[in-house]
C-alpha positions as CSV (number, residue, x, y, z in Angstrom):
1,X,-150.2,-10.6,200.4
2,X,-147.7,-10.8,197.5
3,X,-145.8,-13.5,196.4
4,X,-142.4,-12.8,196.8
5,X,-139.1,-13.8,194.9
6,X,-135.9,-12.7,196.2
7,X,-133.2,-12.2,193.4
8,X,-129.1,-11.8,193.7
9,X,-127.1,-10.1,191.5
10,X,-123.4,-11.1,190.1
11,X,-120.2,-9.7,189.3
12,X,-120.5,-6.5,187.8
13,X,-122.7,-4.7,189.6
14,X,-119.9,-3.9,192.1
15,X,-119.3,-0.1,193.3
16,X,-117.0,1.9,196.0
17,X,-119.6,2.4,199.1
18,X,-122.0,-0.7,198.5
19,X,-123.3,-1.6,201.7
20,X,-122.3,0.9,204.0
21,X,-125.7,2.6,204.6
22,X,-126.8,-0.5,205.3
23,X,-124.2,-1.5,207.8
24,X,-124.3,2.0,209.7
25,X,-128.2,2.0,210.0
26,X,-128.9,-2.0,211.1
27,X,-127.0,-3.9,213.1
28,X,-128.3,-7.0,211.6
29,X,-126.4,-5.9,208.6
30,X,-123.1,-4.9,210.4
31,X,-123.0,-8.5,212.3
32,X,-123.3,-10.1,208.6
33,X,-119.8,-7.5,207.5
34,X,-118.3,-8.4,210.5
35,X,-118.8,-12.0,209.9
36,X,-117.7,-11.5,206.5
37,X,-114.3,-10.1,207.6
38,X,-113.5,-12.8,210.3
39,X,-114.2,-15.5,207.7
40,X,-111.9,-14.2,205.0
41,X,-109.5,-12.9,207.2
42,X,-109.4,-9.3,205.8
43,X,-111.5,-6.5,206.0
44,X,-113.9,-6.8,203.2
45,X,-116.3,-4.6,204.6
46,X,-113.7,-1.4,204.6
47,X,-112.9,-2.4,200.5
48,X,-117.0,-2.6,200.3
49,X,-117.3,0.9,202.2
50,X,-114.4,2.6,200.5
51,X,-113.1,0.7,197.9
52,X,-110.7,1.2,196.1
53,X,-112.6,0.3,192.6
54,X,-109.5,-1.2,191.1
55,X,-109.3,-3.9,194.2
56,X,-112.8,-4.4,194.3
57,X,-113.0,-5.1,190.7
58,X,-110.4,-8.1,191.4
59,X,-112.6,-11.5,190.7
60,X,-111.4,-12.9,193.6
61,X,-112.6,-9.6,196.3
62,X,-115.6,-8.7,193.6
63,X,-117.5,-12.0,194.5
64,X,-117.1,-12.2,198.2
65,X,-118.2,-8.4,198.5
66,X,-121.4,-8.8,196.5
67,X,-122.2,-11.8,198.4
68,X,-121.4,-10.0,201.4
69,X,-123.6,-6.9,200.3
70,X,-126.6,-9.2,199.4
71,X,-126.5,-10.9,202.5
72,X,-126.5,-8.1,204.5
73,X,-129.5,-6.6,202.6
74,X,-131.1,-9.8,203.1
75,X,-130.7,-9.9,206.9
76,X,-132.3,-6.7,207.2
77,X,-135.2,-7.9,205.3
78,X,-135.3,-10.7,207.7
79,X,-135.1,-8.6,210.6
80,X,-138.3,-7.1,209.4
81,X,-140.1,-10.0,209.1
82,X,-139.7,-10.0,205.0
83,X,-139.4,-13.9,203.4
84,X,-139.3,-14.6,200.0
85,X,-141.1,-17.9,198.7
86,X,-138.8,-18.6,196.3
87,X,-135.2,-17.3,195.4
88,X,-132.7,-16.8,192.5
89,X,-129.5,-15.8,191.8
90,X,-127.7,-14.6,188.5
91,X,-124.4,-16.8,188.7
92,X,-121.6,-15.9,192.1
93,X,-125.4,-14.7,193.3
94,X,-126.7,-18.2,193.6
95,X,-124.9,-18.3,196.4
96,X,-126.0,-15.2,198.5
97,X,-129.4,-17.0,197.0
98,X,-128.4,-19.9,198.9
99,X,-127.4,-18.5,202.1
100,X,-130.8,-16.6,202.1
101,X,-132.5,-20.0,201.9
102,X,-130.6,-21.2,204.4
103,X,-129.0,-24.2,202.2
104,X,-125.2,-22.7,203.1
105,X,-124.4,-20.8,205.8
106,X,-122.4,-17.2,205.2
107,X,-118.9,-18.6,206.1
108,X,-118.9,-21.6,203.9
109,X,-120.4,-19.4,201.1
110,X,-117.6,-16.5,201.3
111,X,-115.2,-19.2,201.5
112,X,-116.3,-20.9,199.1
113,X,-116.9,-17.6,196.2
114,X,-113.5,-16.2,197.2
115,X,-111.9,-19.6,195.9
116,X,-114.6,-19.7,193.1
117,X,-113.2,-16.2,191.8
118,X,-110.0,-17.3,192.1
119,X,-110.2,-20.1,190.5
120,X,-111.8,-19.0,187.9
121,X,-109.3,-16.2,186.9
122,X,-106.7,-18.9,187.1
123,X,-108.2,-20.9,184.6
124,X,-107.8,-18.3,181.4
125,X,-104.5,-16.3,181.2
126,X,-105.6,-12.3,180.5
127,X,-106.1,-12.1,177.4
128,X,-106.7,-15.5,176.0
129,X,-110.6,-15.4,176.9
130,X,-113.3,-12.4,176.8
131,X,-116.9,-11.9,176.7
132,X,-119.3,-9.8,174.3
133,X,-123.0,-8.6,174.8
134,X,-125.3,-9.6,171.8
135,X,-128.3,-7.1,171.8
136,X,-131.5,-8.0,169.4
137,X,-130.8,-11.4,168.4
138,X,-132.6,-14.7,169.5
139,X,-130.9,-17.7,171.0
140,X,-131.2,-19.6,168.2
141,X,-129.4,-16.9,166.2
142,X,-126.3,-16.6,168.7
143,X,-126.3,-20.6,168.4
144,X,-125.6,-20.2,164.9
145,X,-122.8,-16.9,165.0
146,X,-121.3,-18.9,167.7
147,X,-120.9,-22.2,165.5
148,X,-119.9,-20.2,162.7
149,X,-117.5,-18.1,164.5
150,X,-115.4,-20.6,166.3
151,X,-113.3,-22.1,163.7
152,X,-112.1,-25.1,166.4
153,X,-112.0,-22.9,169.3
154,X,-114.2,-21.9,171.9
155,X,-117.4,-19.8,171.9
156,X,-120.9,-20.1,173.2
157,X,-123.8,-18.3,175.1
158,X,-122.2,-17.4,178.3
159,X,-125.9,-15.3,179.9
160,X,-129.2,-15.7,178.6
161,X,-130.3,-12.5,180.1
162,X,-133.3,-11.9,178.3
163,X,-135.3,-12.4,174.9
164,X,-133.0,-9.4,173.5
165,X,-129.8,-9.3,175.5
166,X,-127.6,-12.4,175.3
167,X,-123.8,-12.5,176.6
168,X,-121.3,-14.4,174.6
169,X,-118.0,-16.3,176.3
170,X,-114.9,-17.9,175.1
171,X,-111.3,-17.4,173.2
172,X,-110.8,-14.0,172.4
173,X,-110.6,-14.3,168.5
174,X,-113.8,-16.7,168.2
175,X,-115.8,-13.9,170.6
176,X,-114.3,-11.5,168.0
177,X,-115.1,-13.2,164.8
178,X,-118.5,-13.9,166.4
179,X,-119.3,-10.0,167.3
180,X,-118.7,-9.5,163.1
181,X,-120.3,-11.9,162.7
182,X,-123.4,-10.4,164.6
183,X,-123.6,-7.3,163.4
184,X,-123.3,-8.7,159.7
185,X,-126.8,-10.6,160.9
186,X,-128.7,-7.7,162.0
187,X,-127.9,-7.8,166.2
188,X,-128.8,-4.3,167.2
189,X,-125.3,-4.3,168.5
190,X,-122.3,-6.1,169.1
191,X,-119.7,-4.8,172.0
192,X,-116.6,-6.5,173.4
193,X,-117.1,-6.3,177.9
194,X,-114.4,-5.6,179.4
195,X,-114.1,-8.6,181.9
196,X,-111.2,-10.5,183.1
197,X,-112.2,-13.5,182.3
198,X,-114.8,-15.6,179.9
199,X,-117.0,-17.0,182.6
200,X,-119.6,-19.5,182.1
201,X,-118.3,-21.5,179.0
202,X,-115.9,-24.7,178.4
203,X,-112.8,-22.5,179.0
204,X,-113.9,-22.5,182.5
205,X,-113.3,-26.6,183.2
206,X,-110.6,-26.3,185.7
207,X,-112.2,-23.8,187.5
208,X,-115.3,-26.9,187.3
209,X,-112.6,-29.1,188.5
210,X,-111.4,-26.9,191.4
211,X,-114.5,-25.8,192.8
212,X,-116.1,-29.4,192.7
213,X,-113.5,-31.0,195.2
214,X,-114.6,-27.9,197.4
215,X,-118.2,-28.2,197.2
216,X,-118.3,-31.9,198.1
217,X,-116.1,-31.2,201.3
218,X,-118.9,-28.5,202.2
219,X,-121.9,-29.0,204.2
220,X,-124.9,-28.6,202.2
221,X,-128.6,-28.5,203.5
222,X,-132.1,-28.3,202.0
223,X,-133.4,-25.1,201.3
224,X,-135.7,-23.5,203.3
225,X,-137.5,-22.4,200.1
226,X,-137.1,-23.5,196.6
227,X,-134.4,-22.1,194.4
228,X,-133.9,-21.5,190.5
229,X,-131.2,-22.7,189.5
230,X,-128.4,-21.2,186.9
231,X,-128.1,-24.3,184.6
232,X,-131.2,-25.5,184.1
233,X,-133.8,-23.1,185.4
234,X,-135.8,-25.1,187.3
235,X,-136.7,-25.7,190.8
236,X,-134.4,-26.9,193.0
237,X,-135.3,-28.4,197.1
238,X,-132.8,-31.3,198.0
239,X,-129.4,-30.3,199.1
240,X,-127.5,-33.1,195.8
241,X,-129.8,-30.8,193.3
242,X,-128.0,-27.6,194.7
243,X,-124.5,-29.1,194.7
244,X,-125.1,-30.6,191.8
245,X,-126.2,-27.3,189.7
246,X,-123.4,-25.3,191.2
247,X,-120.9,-27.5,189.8
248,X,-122.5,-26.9,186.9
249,X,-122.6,-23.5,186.8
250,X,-119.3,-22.9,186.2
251,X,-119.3,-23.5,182.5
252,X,-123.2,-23.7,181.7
253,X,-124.8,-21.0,180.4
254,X,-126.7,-18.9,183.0
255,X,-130.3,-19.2,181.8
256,X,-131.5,-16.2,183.6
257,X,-134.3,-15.8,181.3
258,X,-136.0,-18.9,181.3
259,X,-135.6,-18.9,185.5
260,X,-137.5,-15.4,185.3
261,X,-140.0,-16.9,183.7
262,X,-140.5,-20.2,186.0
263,X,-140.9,-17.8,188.5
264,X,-143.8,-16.0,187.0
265,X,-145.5,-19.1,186.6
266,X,-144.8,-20.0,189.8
267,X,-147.2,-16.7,190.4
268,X,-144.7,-14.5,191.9
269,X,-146.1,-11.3,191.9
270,X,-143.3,-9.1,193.0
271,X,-139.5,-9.2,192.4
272,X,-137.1,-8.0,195.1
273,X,-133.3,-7.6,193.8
274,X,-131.3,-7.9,197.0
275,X,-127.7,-6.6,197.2
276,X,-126.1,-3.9,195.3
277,X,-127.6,-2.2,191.5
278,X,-130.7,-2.6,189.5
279,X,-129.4,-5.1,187.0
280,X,-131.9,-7.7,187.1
281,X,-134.8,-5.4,187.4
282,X,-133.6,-4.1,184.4
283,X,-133.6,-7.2,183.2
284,X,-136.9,-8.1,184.6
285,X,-138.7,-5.2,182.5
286,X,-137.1,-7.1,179.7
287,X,-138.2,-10.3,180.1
288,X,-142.3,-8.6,181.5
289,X,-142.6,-5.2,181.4
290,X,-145.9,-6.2,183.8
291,X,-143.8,-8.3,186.4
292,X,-143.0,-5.1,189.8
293,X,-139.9,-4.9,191.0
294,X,-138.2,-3.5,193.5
295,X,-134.8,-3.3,195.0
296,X,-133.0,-3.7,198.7
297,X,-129.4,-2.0,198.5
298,X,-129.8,1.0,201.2
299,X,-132.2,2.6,203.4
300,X,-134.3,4.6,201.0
301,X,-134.8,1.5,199.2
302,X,-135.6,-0.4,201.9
303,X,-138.7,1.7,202.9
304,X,-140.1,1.2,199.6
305,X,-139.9,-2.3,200.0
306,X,-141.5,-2.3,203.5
307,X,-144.5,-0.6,202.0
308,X,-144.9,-3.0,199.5
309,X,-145.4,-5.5,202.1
């Protein structure tokens, strides 16, 4: 029997038609949409199912609708009689993480990432902040581009993805001088995302502020089974930890890398990305080309998971 580790993606792997498979084939899945639309008071589902891109790609509908998406995946799963013993999620997915392990229900979570988004874009006007992928350099190295690079303003690791791929946040011209500054050093490349905010760094602080009033006035229980965490990439199985860490989160880096790698020596033997894309198996193959991994986003992908168990 394998040892199972659920993972969620974030923001960015958001597409037009995410989810609807999933909805039209198992009703588990549809009750989790239609919850999702009652609680927000919109239909999220329909800008899931048919976008369009530009609306989905707003912070404050992109995090609810992966959330959504991931949930839904992960009911199915359930439905079948598939648990994970342990589960992580890459930044907004810590949540759908969360609501997998029972620790906050679906409402309270799509509440609570629709504010998160919004709060988050509130804290940066467009422009002032951005966020750049370092590719072939070790943390260490971004460390020092990043202290060289920021000249009294603000830039730092923003993703610790894997050994190779490390994502930079903070004011534009630092994450700018820093990029230079990276390929000058010998990163395999240096490129500028286009994202509409610089998540995960000290820029984020009133965001922190915001969403830390909202979390203590939210019920949060005990896993069912122990979660990763963002910040510090360890295990997490009391309620404080969890609220605690997702405070956090907001302008730590997301030490994806490390929490792969707890995992493993955990002896998780297979990796299941629930919710829509293959970003973290991608990043999986980075971290231990050995590690299998699979993905839950639609019914043909769903099969292959079912035989795997």
């Amino acid at each position: 029997m394998s040892k199972a580790a659920f993972l969620f993606p974030g923001q960015g792997s958001q597409y037009p038609g995410m989810g609807r498979d999933l909805a039209e084939n198992f009703p588990a899945a549809r009750q989790v949409f239609d919850e999702a639309d009652r609680a927000l008071g919109f239909a999220l589902s329909k800008l899931c199912f048919e976008g369009p891109a530009e609306e989905l790609q707003l912070t404050a509908n992109t995090q609810p609708a992966i959330l959504s998406v991931s949930a839904a995946a992960a009911a199915v799963l359930a439905e079948k009689g598939i648990a994970p013993a342990f589960v992580a999620g890459h930044s907004l997915g810590e949540y759908s993480a969360l609501v997998t392990a029972k620790s906050i229900t679906l409402e309270a979570a799509l509440v609570l990432v629709r504010k998160r988004g919004q709060y988050m874009q509130d804290a940066v006007p467009v422009g002032v902040g951005t966020m750049a992928a370092l590719l072939g350099m070790h943390s260490a190295a971004v460390d020092a581009v990043c202290a060289d690079a920021a000249h009294g303003e603000v830039v730092s690791a923003a993703n610790l993805n894997s050994p190779g791929q490390i994502v930079i946040a903070g004011n534009a011209e630092a994450v700018a001088r820093a990029v230079d500054l990276a390929k000058a050093r010998g990163a395999k490349r240096a490129i500028l995302l286009n994202v509409s905010a610089p998540f995960h760094c000290a820029l984020m602080k009133p965001a922190a502020d915001r969403l830390a009033v909202e979390l203590d006035a939210s019920e949060i229980r005990e896993p069912a089974v122990p979660l990763v965490n963002n910040a510090d990439a360890q295990l997490v199985r009391s309620a404080d930890a969890v609220r605690d860490g997702l405070k956090r989160q907001v302008t730590s880096p997301v030490r994806w890398a490390e929490s792969m790698s707890r995992l493993l020596a955990e002896g998780v033997d297979l990796f299941v990305e629930v919710g829509p894309g293959k970003v973290l198996s991608g990043l999986m193959r980075q971290i231990n080309r050995e590690a299998r991994c699979l993905h839950v986003e639609d019914s043909a992908s769903l099969s292959e998971v079912l035989a795997a168990f």
